[in-house]
C-alpha positions, 0 to 999 in steps of 0.5 A, a space after each residue: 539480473 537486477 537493473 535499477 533506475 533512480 528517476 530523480 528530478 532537479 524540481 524536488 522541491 518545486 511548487 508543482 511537487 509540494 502541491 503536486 497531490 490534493 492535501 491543501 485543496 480544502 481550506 478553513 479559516 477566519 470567521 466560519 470561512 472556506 475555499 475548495 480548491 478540487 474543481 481548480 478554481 477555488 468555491 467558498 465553503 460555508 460549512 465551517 464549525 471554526 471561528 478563529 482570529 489568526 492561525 489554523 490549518 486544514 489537511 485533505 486526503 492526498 489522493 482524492 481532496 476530500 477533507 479529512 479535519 481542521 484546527 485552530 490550534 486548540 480544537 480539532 474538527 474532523 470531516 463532518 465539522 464535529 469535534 474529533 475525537 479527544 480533540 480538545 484542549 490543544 495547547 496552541 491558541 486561536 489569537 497566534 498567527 501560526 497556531 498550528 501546522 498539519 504534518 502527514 507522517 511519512 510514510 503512514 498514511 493515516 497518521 498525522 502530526 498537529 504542531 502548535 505554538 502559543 499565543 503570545 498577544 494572548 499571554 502564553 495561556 499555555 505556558 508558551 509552549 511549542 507542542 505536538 499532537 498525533 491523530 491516527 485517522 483509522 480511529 472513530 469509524 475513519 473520522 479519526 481521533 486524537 491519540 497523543 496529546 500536547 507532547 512539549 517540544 520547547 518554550 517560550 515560543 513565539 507565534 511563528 511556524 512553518 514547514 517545507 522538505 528536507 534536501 532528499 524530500 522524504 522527510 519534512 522540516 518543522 521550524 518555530 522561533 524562541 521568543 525573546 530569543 534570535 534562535 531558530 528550532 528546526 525539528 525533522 520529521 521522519 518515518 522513524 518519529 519527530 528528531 531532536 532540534 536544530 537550533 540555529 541563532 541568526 538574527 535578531 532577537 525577537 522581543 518587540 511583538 509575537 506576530 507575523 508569518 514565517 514563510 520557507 520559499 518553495 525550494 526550500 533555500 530561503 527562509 523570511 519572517 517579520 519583526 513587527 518592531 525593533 528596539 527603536 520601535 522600527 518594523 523590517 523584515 528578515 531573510 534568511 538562507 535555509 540549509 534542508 539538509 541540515 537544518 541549519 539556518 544562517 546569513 540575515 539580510 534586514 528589509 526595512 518597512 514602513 509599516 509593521 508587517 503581517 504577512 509573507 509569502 514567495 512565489 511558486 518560483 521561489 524568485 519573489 517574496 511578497 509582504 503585506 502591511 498590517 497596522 490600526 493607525 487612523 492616519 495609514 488607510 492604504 496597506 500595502 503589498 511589496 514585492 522583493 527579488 530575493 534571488 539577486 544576492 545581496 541585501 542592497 539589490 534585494 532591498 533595491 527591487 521592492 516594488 509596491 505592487 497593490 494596496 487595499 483600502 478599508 475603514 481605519 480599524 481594518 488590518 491586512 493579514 496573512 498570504 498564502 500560496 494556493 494549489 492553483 498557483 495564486 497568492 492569497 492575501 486576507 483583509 481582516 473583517 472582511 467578506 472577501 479575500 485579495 489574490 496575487 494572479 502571477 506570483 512569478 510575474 515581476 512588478 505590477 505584472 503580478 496582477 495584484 486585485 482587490 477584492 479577488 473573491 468574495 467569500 460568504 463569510 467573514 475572514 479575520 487575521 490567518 488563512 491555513 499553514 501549508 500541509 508539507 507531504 513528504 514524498 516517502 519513500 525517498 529512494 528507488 524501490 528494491 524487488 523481491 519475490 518468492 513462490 513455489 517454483 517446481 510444480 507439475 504440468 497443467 498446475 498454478 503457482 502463488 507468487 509472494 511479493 517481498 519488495 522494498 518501498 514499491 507502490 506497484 508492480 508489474 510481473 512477466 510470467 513467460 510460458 504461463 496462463 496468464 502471462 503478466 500481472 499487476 497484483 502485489 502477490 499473484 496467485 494463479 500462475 498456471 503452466 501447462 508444458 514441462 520446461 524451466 522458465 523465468 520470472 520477471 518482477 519491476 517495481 516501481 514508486 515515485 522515485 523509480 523502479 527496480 527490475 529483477 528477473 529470475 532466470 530458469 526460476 520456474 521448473 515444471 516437471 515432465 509428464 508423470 507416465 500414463 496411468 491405467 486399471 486392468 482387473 484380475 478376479 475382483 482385484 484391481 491393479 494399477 501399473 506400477 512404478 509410481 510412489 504412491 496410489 489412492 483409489 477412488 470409488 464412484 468418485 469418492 476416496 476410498 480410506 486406506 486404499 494407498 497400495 497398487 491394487 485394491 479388491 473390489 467389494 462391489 460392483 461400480 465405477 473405480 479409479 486411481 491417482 498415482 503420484 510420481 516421484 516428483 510428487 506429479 498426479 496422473 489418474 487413470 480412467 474410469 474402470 467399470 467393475 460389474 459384481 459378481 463376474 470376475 474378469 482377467 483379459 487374455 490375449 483378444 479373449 476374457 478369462 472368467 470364473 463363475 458363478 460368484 459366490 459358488 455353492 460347488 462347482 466353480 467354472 473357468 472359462 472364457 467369455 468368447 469361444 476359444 481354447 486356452 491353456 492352464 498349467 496350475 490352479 492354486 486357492 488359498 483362503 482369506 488368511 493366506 492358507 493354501 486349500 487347494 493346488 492343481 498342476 499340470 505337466 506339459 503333455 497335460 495342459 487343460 485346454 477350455 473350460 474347466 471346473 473346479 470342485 468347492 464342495 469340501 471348502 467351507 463358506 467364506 471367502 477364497 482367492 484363486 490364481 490361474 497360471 496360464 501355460 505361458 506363465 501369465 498369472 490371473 488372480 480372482 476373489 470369489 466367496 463360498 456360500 450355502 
């Protein structure tokens, strides 16, 4: 039975699940600046090997926050704030304001994709390419290194670079902006690599200034970047709707600014976007934060609920910087040259509920234009899992069994063994797995990953074969037989392997501890107990009495008898040597029977070695060895 259950959520792409691990809780940015985000609250850091104008981006492991590298487009610094690895010569530029953008590859954990654009304000030193690189972080002793550099995806890009999740979430959505161009270029990332671009023409041509954040809203819907000018040299911001399952970007609503505008960013709820001023003129010492309800429809009613919702002040020369969202839910807005960091408390808080406040946190260090481009993780894999399994599944009682686990994008497991010791598992491949009473039985295997779990159980999967017979050693002479019937026999002489000794019985050459594994025909083991054999003193069991031969070895006469007193009859007594020939025969009518002891003549037989067959006169056979030497 297979039962599978898709556990898929309309919030895929809420701030909780593009922040719902720890891959942006460690920030780097501005002039040596830092936040740690892991206790919640965000730290300052004052660690940094980075001095950058505008763009950078940082990334954290996913699962414990702890830093893995950073960038400023040009540089990588891996954890220990040393330049990693072929880390250098990047072809992003610290002066663009989206120098660089950290992708995790989906579906590798340690490999990760380092997009970068050009500087336009610093004369495309890089030709204006926009570009990729790969860091494999298995490298360098885990502090990672650069493996594939500057790998050109097109030019001339203007500084703009953003990322969000495609429609299923599995895969991530890298958008950058033609200069001098209106198109857009959406690439999608996946497990399988980088996919050519969606090119989207919408807008306006950009072809006044490089600057400005682009921003996709947290439900991947909206898309917003400013134009720092127009051709009558007029500063607005546009927004855009953005299809994540196409790539595709459309429908331009113009929101017109004062001032030139530098940063943006939506509130967590994708409800709000938020601009932030940014301007040198002596004249205009107030910048200023606004506030647009982008979900009201239309551009009137969007442009209609600006709500100017803060303003810093600084000397003339100040300009205000980027926005970001931050893994506590709060915006953070950057002064340029400054020591602390403004903070947006309720993003998703109408008006001057926002709760807008200068200064929100001093740093111990200087900030200048950027703060890092959010990490976009997708959640791979992007379906249910699929179960499978297999192992050895007929075995023998008092036995264990390996399981190997064959599933499809689980992340864990759980196993229900019915009838075995022990009797569930959480190991990807069990091993172990032991059954005691002969019977079938099913196993159950549920794997699960984010998405869901699949259930797959295997009835009657498990046979464990019936009891083999009880096994045992009875003697006759210095030959030890097994009882028959199984298939094959080993023997074993004070506990070790006797080589060759495969067949049902085996000749004793001295005395000590024997005993035998028979395999039955479901290839089932029983061994027998121990049997104590004593040298010299060959012993067949007849009815409540033992039938011996002594002395061993002899030198004439050999005896027949019985170890307790008590007649007993023998029809034939016949000796063959140790080829097989036949040296002596004795037989007896019926009215002739030897009763009790009797002594056989080996005075005419030459040293060596002899078998003798005893023939009861109810037909039982005893056979013993015995040697000859003078």
């Amino acid at each position: 039975m297979k039962t599978t259950l898709l556990l898929f959520s309309i919030a895929l792409f809420s701030f909780q699940l593009s922040f719902g691990q720890k891959e942006n809780n460690i920030w780097y940015f501005g002039k040596f600046a830092g936040l740690d985000f892991n206790g919640g609250a965000p730290v300052p850091l004052t660690n940094s090997a980075m001095n950058t104008w505008e763009g950078c981006a940082s990334v954290a492991d996913w699962n414990t926050g702890n830093l893995l590298f950073y960038t400023n487009g040009e540089t990588i610094w891996n954890r220990n704030h040393a330049i990693m690895s072929n880390g250098t010569g990047l072809w992003g530029q610290y002066s663009s304001c989206q120098s660089s953008l950290i992708v995790p590859k989906p579906g590798n954990a340690d490999l990760y994709y380092v997009f970068t654009t050009d500087g336009g304000t610093g004369g495309f030193p890089n030709g204006g390419v926009m570009g990729y690189s790969v860091v494999d972080m298995t490298l360098a002793a885990g502090m990672g290194a650069v493996t594939i550099k500057n790998v050109a995806l097109f030019d001339t890009t203007a500084e703009q670079l953003t990322a969000t999740l495609s429609s299923d979430g599995c895969k991530v959505w890298v958008l950058a902006h033609r200069w001098n161009s209106d198109e857009f270029y959406a690439y999608l990332v996946s497990d399988t690599g980088i996919s050519a671009p969606v090119i989207s023409a919408a807008g306006s041509i950009h072809s006044c200034a490089y600057y400005g954040q682009m921003k996709v809203a947290s439900d991947g819907t909206k898309l917003a970047l400013p134009l720092p000018c127009d051709a009558s040299g007029n500063g607005f911001v546009e927004l855009f709707d953005f299809d994540n399952a196409t790539g595709i970007v459309s429908g331009a609503v113009s929101l017109p600014q004062e001032h030139m505008v530098y940063g943006l960013e939506f509130s967590p709820s994708s409800q709000f976007l938020y601009t932030v001023d940014h301007n040198n003129s002596g004249a205009i010492i107030y910048k200023q934060v606004s506030q647009y309800d982008v979900t009201l429809g239309n551009a009137v009613a969007i442009n209609a609920s600006r709500v100017i919702v803060g303003a810093v002040w600084n000397a003339t020369t100040f300009f205000n910087g980027a926005a970001q969202l931050a893994p506590d839910g709060k915006i953070y807005v950057v002064p340029t040259d400054n020591d602390s960091i403004c903070i947006i408390h309720s993003p998703d808080s109408a008006g001057l509920a926002c709760n807008f406040v200068v200064p929100g946190l001093y740093l111990s260090r200087q900030n200048d234009h950027g703060l890092p481009n959010r990490v976009v993780k997708a959640n791979f894999p992007c379906a249910a899992p699929t179960a499978l399994f297999n192992g050895v599944n007929h075995i023998c009682p008092g036995t264990c069994t390996d399981f190997t686990n064959l599933s499809i994008g689980a992340t864990s497991y759980q196993w229900i063994f019915s009838g075995a010791n022990p009797s569930t598992s959480s190991d990807i491949d069990p091993t172990g797995i032991c059954y005691s009473t002969p019977g079938t039985y099913p196993v159950t295997l549920i794997a699960t990953n984010v998405i869901g779990n699949d259930t797959l159980t295997l009835n009657n999967y498990i046979t464990v074969y019936p009891y083999p017979a009880p096994q045992g050693i009875s003697q006759s002479g210095d030959t030890l037989f097994a009882l028959p019937g199984a298939v094959s026999y080993q023997w074993y002489f004070n506990g070790d392997t006797i080589s060759g000794a495969t067949d049902y019985f085996y000749v004793a050459l001295q005395g000590g501890d024997y005993n035998v594994v028979a395999t039955d025909v479901n290839g089932c083991e029983v061994e027998a107990a121990v049997f104590d054999v004593v040298a010299g003193f060959e012993t067949s069991v007849i009815g409540h009495q033992s039938l011996v031969i002594f002395p061993n070895p002899v030198t004439d006469m050999l005896t027949i008898g019985t170890e307790a007193s008590g007649a007993y009859a023998i029809k034939r007594i016949i000796i063959y040597n140790l080829i097989g020939e036949l040296v002596l025969t004795q037989s007896y009518n019926v009215g002739e029977i030897k009763y009790g002891q009797y002594s056989v003549d080996c005075r005419f037989l030459s040293p060596g070695m002899y078998f003798i067959c005893i023939t009861e006169s109810d037909n039982k056979i005893h056979t013993f060895k015995f040697s000859i030497q003078r």
